[in-house]
C-alpha positions as CSV (number, residue, x, y, z in Angstrom):
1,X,24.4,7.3,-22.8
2,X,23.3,4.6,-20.7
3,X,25.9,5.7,-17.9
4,X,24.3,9.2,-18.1
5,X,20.9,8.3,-18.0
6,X,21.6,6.4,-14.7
7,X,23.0,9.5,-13.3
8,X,19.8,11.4,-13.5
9,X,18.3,12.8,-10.3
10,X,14.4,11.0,-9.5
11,X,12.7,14.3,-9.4
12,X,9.3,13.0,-8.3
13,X,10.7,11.9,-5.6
14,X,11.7,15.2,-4.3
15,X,9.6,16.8,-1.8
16,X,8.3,20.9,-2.2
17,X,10.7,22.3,0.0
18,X,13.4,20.0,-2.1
19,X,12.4,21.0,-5.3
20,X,12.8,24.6,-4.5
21,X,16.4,24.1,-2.5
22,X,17.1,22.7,-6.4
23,X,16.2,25.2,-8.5
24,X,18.0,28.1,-6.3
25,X,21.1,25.6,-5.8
26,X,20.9,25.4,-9.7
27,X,20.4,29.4,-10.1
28,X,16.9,29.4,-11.2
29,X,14.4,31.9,-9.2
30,X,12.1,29.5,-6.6
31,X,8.8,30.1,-8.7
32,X,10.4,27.7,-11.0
33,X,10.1,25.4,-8.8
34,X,6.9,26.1,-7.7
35,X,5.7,25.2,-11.8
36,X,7.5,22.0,-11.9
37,X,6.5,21.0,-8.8
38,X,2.8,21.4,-10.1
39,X,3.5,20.1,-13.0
40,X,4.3,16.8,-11.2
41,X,2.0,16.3,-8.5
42,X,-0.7,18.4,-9.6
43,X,-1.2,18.4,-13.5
44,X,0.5,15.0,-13.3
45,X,3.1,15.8,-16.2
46,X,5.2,12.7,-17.2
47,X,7.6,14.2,-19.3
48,X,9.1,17.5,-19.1
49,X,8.1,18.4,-22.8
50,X,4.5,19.1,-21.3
51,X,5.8,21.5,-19.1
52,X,4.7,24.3,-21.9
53,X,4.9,27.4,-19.5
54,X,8.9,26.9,-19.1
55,X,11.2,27.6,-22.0
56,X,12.9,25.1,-24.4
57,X,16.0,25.4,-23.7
58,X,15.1,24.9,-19.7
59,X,12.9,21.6,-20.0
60,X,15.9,20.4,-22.1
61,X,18.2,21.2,-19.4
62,X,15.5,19.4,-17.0
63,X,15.3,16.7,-18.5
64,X,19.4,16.2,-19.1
65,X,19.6,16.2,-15.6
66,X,16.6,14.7,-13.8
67,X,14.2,11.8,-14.9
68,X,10.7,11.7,-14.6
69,X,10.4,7.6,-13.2
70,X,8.1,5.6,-15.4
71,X,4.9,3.7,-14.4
72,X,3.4,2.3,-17.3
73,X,1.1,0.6,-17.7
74,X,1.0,-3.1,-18.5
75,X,-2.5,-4.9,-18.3
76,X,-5.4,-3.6,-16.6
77,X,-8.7,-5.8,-15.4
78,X,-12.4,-4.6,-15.1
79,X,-14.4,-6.7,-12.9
80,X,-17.9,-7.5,-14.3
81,X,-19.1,-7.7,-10.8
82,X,-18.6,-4.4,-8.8
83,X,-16.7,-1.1,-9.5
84,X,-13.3,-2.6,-9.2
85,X,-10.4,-2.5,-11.5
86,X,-7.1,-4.0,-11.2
87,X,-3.7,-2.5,-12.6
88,X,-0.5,-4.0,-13.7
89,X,2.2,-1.6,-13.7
90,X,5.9,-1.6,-15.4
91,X,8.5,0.5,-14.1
92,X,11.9,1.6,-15.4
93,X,13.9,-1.1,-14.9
94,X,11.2,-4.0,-16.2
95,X,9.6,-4.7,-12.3
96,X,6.0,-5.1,-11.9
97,X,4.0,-3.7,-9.7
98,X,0.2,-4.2,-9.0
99,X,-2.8,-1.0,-7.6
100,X,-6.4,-1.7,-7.2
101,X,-8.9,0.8,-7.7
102,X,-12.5,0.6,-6.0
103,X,-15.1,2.7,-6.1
104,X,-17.3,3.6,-3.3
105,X,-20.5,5.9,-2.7
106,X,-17.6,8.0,-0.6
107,X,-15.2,8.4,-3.4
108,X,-12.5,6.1,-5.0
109,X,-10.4,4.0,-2.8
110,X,-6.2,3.0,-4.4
111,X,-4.6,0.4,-3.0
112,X,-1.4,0.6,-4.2
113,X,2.1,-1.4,-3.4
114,X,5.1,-0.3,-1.6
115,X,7.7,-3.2,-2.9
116,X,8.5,-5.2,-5.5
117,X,7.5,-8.7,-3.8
118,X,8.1,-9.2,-0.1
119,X,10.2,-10.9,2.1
120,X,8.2,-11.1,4.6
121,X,6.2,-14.6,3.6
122,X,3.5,-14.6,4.8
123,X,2.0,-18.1,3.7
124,X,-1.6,-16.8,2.1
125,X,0.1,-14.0,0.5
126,X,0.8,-14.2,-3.3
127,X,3.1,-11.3,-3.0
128,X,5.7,-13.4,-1.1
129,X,6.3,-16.3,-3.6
130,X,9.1,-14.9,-5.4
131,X,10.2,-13.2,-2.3
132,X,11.6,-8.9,-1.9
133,X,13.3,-8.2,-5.1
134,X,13.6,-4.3,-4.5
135,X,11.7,-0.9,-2.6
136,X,9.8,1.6,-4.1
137,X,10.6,4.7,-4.4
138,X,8.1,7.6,-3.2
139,X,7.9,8.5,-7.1
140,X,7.0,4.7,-7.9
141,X,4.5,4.9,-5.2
142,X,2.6,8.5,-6.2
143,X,3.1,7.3,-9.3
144,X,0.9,4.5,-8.7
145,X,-2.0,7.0,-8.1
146,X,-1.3,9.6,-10.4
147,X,-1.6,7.1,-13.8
148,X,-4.7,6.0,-11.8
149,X,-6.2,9.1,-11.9
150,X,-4.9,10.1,-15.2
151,X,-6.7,6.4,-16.6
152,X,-10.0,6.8,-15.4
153,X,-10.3,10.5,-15.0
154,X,-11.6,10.1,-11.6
155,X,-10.2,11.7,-8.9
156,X,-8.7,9.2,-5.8
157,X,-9.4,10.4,-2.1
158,X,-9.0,7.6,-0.2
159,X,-5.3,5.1,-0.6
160,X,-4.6,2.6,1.4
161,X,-0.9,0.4,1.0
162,X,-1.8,-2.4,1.1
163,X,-0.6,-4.0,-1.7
164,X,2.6,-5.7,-2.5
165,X,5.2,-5.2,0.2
166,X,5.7,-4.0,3.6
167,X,5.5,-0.3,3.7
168,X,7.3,-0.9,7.5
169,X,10.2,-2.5,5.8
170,X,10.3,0.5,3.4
171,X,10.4,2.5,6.0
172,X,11.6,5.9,4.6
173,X,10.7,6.1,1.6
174,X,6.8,5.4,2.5
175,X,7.1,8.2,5.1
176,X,8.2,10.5,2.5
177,X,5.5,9.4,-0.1
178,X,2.3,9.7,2.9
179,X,3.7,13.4,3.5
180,X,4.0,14.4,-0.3
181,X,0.6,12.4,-0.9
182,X,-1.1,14.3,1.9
183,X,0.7,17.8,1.2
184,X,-1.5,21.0,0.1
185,X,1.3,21.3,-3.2
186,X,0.4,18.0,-4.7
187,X,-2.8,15.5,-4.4
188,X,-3.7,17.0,-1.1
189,X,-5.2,13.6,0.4
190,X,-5.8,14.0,3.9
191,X,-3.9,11.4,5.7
192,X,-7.2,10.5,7.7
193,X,-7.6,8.8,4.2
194,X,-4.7,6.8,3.9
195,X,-4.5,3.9,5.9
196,X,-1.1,1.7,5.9
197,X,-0.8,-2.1,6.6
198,X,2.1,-3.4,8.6
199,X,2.8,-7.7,9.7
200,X,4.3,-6.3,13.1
201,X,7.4,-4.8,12.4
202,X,7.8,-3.7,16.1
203,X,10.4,-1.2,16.3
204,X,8.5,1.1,13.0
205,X,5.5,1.0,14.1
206,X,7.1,3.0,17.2
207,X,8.8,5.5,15.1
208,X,5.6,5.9,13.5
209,X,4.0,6.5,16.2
210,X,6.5,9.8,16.9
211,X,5.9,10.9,13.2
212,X,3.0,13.1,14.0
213,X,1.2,11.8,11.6
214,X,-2.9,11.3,11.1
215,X,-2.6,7.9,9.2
216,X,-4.5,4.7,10.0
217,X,-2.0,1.7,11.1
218,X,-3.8,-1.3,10.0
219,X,-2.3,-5.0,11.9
220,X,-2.3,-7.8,9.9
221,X,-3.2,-9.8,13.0
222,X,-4.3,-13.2,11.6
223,X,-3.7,-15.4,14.6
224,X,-5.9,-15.2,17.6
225,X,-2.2,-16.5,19.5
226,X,1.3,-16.1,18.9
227,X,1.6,-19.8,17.9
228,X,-1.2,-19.6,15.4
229,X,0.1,-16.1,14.1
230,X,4.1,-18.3,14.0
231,X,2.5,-20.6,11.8
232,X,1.3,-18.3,9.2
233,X,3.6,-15.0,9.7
234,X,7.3,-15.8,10.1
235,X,7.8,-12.3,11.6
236,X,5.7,-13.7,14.5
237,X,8.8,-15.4,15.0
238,X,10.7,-12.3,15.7
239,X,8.1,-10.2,17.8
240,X,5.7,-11.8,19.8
241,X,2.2,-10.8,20.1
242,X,2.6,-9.2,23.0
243,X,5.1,-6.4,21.7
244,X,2.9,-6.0,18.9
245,X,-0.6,-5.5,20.4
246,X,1.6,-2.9,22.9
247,X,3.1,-1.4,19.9
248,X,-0.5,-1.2,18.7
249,X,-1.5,0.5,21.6
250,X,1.3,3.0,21.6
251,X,0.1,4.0,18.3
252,X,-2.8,4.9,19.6
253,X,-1.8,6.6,22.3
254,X,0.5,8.6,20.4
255,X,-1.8,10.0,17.8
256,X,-5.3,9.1,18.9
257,X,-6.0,6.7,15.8
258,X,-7.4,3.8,16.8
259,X,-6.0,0.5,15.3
260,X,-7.5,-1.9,12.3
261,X,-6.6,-5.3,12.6
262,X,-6.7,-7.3,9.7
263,X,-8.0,-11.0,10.4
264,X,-7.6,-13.5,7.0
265,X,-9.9,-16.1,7.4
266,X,-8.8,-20.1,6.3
267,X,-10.8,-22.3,6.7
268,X,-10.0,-25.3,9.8
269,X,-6.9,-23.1,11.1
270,X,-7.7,-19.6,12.9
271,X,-12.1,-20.1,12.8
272,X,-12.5,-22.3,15.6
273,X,-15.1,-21.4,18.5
274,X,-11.4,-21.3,20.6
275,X,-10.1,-18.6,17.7
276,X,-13.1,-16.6,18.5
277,X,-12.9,-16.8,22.3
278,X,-9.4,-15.6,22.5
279,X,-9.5,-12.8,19.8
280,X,-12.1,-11.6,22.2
281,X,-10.4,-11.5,25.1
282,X,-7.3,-10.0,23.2
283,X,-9.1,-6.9,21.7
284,X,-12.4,-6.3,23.7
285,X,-10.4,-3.8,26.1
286,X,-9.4,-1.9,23.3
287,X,-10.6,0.7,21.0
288,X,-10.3,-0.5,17.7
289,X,-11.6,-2.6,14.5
290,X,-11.3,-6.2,13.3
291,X,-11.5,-7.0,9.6
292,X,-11.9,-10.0,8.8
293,X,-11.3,-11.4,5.4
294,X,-12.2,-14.6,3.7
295,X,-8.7,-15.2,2.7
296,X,-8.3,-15.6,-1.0
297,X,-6.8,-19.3,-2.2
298,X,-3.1,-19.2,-4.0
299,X,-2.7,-22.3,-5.8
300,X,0.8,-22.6,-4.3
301,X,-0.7,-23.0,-0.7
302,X,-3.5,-25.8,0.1
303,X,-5.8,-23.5,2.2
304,X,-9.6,-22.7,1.7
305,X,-11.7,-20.1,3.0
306,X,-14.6,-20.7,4.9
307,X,-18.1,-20.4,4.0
308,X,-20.4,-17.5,4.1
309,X,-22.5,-19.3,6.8
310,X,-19.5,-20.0,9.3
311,X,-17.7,-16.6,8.5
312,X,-21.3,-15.1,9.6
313,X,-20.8,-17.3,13.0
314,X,-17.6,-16.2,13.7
315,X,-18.2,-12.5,13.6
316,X,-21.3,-13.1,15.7
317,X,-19.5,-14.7,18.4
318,X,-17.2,-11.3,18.5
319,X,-19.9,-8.9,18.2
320,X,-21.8,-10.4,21.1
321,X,-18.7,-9.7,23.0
322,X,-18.7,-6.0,21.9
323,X,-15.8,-6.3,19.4
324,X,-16.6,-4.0,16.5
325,X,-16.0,-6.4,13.7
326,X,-16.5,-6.3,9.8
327,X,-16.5,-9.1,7.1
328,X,-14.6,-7.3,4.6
329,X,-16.4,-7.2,1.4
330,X,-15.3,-9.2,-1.3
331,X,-14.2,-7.0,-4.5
332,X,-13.1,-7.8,-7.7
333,X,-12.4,-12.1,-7.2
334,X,-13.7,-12.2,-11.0
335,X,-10.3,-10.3,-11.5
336,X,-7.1,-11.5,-9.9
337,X,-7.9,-9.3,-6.6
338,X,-5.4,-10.5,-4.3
339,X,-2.2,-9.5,-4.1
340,X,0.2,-10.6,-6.0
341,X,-1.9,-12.5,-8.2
342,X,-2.0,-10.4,-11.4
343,X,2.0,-10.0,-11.1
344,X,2.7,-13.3,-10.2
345,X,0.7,-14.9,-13.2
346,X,1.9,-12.3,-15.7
347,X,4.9,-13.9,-14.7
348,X,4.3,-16.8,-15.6
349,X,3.1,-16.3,-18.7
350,X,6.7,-15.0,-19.9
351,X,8.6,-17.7,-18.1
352,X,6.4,-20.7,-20.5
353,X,7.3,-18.2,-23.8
């Protein structure tokens, strides 16, 4: 039984075109395929029982032979402060998985995950403590949305992975997920509205580039040199800043997005005057945006973000030298709002059982 359940095709995980390819391999007419595929990205079906416009006897033979991936649901957190909400998610095989949901005046913003952990360690990240245990699959990620949307009753429009993981290091699998995600079959989001975050990973963010795609490719930048960025990032150590601010620039060139950097914040290691002065003089010739982030303590690491007073400071210093900088608002930190936190401590909680 178990065997056979293994064997089971991941049927969210096939794309429109796929879908249809199945159902005429399998000798069904394509408009089948047209319903289930509805079923599943549109109506959000998780089980093919629901599928009440097929017959019996075909969602039984559905469901012997494909398996609709769970994402349950495992905790869920409401800030008290803003319209934020937090998500715990358990998959098939017992992983966990955290999505954040905000809400803005221009719709509802997912940040959803793209691993299970990361190996990419990053020192202020609580996603890299118990280092990459799997990927996601592009029905783990949509799935991430979909229960979303089917919790609140609200409809997303804007995602951004940025969660757990490295999408980059997923490589395939996230490509396959933004053009489901973004296709008129399913969700529809347009991938103007989806915005991916990457450490560096040099050689992807090139193929990216070629995939003729309308996405945002956010940098997780973080150093204002490639010895501050080696000191944080480890995969500074395997691209230097350099091939990853030309990579950045290829991007752009390619597909006429302009970059995000993301800049955490700690306090007495990258928001010194010198910081400042040379983050200028590495982005104020090109067109794009600097977040910058208060970075969020881990009780694993000793660092401390700065206060609002000096975080004020340093994005003056950069605005008077015309880079277009943010301070990204703080959301949810009444809630375990960075990543990897909520995972990480429900974790812990069934280790000291």
């Amino acid at each position: 039984m178990e065997k056979n359940r293994l064997q089971k095709k991941d049927i969210v995980s096939f794309n429109y075109e796929e879908i249809l390819a199945e159902m005429e391999n399998a000798g069904e007419k394509q408009f089948r395929g047209k319903q289930i595929y509805s079923w599943l990205h549109e109506k959000l079906a998780d089980d093919f029982s629901q599928m009440t416009n097929l017959s019996k006897t075909f969602r039984e033979k559905l469901d012997n032979l494909y398996e609709i991936k769970k994402v349950s649901l495992a905790a869920r957190q409401i800030s008290k402060k803003d319209p934020t909400e937090k998500f715990l998610f358990e998959l098939a095989d017992g992983s966990m998985i955290e999505s954040v949901l905000m809400k803005y005046d221009y719709g509802n913003s997912v940040c959803v995950s793209s691993q299970v952990g990361c190996r990419m360690g990053c020192l202020f990240c609580a996603s890299t403590l118990g280092g990459l245990e799997r990927n996601l699959t592009p029905s783990e990620m949509l799935g991430q949305i979909y229960q979303i949307q089917k919790l609140t009753g609200e409809r997303v429009s804007n995602v951004v992975v940025m969660g757990t993981g490295e999408p980059l290091d997923n490589y395939d699998n996230f490509l396959k997920f933004v053009r489901m995600l973004s296709d008129g079959h399913g969700l529809h989001i347009s991938q103007r509205n989806i915005t991916a975050s990457t450490c560096g990973i040099v050689p992807n963010m090139k193929r990216l580039a070629e995939e003729k795609l309308q996405i945002t490719l956010a940098l997780s930048l973080h150093g204002s040199n490639q010895e501050k960025r080696k000191k944080l990032m480890p995969i500074a150590g395997k691209y230097e800043l350099a091939e990853v601010m030309e990579a950045c620039d290829y991007y752009f060139d390619r597909t006429g997005r302009r970059p995000t950097f993301e800049y955490s914040l700690v306090k007495g290691v990258n928001d010194s005057e010198d910081d400042a002065r040379e983050l200028v003089l590495l982005l104020r010739d090109r067109n794009c945006h600097l977040n910058l982030i208060p970075v969020n303590p881990v009780k694993e690491r000793d660092f401390e973000r700065p206060d609002r007073k000096n975080a004020l400071a340093f994005k003056n210093k950069l605005e008077k030298n015309g880079i277009n900088v943010t301070i990204r608002r703080e959301r949810g930190s009444d809630i375990d709002g960075a990543c990897g936190q909520l995972r990480k401590r429900y974790a812990d909680m069934k280790k000291e059982r």
